[in-house]
C-alpha positions as CSV (number, residue, x, y, z in Angstrom):
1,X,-75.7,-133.6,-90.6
2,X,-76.3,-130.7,-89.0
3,X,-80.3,-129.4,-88.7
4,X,-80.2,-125.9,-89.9
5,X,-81.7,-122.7,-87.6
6,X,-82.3,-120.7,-91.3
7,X,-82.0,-121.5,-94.9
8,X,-81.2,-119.6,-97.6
9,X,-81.2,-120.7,-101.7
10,X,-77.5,-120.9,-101.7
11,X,-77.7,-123.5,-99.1
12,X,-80.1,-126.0,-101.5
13,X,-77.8,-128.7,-103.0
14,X,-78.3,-131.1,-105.9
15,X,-79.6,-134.3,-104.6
16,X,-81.7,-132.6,-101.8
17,X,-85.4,-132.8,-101.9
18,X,-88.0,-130.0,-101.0
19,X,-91.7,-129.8,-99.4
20,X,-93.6,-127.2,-100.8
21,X,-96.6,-125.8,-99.1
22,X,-99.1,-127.9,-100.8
23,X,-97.2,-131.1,-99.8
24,X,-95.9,-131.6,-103.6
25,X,-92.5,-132.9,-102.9
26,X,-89.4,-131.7,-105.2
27,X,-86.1,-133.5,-106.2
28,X,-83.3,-130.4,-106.9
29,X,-81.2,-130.9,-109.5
30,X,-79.1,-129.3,-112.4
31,X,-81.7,-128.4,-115.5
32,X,-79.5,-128.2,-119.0
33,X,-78.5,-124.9,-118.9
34,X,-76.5,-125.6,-115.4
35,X,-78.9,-124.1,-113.9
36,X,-79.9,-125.5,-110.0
37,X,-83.7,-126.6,-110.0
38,X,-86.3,-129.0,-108.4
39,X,-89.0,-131.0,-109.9
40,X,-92.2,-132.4,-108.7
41,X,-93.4,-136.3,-110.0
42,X,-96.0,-134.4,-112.0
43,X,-93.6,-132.0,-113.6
44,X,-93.8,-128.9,-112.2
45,X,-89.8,-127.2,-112.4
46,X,-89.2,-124.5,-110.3
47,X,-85.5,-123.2,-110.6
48,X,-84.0,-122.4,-107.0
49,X,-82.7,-118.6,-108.4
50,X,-86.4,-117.7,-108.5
51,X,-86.9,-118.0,-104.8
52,X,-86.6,-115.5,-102.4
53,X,-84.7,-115.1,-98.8
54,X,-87.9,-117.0,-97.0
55,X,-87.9,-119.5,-99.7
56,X,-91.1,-118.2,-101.2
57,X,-91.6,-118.4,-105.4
58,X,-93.5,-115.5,-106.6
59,X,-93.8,-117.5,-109.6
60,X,-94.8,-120.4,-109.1
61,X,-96.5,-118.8,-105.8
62,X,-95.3,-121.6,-103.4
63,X,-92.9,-122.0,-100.5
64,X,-90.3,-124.2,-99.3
65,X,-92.0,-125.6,-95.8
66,X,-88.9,-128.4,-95.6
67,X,-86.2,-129.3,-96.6
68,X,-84.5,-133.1,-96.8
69,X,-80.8,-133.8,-97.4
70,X,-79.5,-136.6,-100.0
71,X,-80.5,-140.2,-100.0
72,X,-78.6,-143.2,-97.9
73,X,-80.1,-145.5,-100.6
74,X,-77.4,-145.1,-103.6
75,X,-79.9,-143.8,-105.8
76,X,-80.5,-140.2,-106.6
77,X,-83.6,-139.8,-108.2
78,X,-86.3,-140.7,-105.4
79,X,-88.5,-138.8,-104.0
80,X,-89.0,-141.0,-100.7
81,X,-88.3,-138.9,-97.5
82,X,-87.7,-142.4,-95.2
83,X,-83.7,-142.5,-95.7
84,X,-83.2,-138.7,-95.7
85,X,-82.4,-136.4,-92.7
86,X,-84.5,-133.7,-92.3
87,X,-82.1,-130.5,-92.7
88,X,-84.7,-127.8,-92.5
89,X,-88.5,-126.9,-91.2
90,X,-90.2,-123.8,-91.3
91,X,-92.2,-123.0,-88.6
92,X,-95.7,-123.2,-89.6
93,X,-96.6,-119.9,-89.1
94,X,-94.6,-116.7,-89.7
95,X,-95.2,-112.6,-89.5
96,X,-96.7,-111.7,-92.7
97,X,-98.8,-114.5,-93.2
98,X,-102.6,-113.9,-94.3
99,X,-105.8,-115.2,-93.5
100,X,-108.7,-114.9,-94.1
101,X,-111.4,-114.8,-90.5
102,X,-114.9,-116.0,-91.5
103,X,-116.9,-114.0,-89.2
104,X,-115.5,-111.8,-86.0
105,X,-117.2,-109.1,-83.6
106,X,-115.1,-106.2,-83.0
107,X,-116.3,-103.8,-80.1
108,X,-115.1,-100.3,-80.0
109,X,-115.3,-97.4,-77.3
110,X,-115.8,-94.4,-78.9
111,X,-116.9,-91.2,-76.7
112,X,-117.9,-93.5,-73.9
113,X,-120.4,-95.2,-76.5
114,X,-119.9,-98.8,-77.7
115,X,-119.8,-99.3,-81.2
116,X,-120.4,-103.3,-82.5
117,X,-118.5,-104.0,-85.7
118,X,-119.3,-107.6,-87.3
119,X,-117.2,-108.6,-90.0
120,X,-117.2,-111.6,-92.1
121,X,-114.4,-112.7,-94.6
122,X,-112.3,-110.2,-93.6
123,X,-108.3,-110.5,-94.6
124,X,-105.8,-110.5,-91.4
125,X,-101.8,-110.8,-91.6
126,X,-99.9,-111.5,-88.6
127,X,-97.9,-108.9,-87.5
128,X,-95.8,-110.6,-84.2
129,X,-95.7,-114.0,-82.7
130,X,-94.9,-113.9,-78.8
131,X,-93.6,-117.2,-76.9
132,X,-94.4,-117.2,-73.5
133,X,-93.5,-119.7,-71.0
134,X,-96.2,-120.9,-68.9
135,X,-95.1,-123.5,-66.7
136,X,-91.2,-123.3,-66.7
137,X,-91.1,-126.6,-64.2
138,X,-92.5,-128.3,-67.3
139,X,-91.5,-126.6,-69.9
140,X,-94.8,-125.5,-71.6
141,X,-94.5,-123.0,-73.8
142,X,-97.5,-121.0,-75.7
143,X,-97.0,-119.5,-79.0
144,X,-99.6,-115.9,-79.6
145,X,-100.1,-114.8,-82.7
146,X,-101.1,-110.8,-83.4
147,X,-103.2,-110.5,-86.3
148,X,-103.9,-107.4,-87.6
149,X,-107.4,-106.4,-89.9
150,X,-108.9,-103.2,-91.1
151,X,-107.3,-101.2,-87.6
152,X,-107.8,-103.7,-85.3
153,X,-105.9,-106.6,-84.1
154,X,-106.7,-109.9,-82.0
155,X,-104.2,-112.2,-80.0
156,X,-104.9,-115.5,-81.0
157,X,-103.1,-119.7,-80.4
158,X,-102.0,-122.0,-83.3
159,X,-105.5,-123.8,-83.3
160,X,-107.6,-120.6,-84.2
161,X,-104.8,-119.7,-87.4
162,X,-105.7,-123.5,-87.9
163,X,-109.4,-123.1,-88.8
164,X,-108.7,-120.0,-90.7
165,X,-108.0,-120.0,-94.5
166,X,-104.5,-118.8,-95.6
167,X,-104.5,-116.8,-99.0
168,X,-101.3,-114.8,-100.7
């Protein structure tokens, strides 16, 4: 089957199974009023129509991170990953994604003075992500993330967003 560049709710098929952010996994399937939904093994429903375009659910406040095609093994109601192909993966980091920075120094010039800004817990949403190829006989690529906070913004790698907490 075909690995999908973007996926939209209409593409989510009974049968399927979804990773949510918090690694819950959910088996989609028709609810009794024909309705297409998924369920968690705890029993947590989330119907597909309440998703958005980036698979996000405002109510429930999680989001689709993959998403697994229908089971080689005969039966529909698993919620194994092993005989499934993997249709779908977000990449882990997108533009408008928040964090939260524990502690960063900020200088500014301001009339030829420096001006030393600490701040601690402050809330930062990426605002681009830049891939640059580094060594192109290798094929290295880097991924930069701009994050933006209270009128200032930092380039930062994967492994800083990493150690940084993500809120809503």
């Amino acid at each position: 089957m075909k690995k999908f560049d973007t996926f939209e709710e209409d593409d989510i098929k009974a049968g399927y199974l979804l990773e949510l952010d918090d690694g819950r996994l959910c088996l989609v399937n028709y609810n009794n009023r024909d309705l297409l939904g998924a369920c968690t093994k705890d029993g947590m429903f989330l119907d597909i129509c309440n998703f958005d375009e980036n698979l996000y659910s405002d109510w429930r406040k999680v989001k689709v991170n993959k998403i697994y095609g229908r089971t080689f093994n005969g039966t529909i109601n698993t919620y194994s990953t092993s005989d499934r192909n993997l249709l779908w993966e977000r990449n882990e980091y997108e533009i408008g994604d928040r964090f939260i920075i524990d502690h960063i120094g900020v200088n500014e010039n301001i009339d030829n003075c420096i001006k030393h800004t600490e701040y601690q817990n402050v809330k930062a949403a990426i605002t681009h992500i830049y891939n640059y190829s580094i060594d192109e006989i290798n094929e290295k690529d880097v991924t930069i993330y701009h994050l933006c906070f209270d009128g200032h913004s930092i380039m930062v790698k994967k492994d800083y967003l990493d150690k940084c907490k993500r809120f809503q």
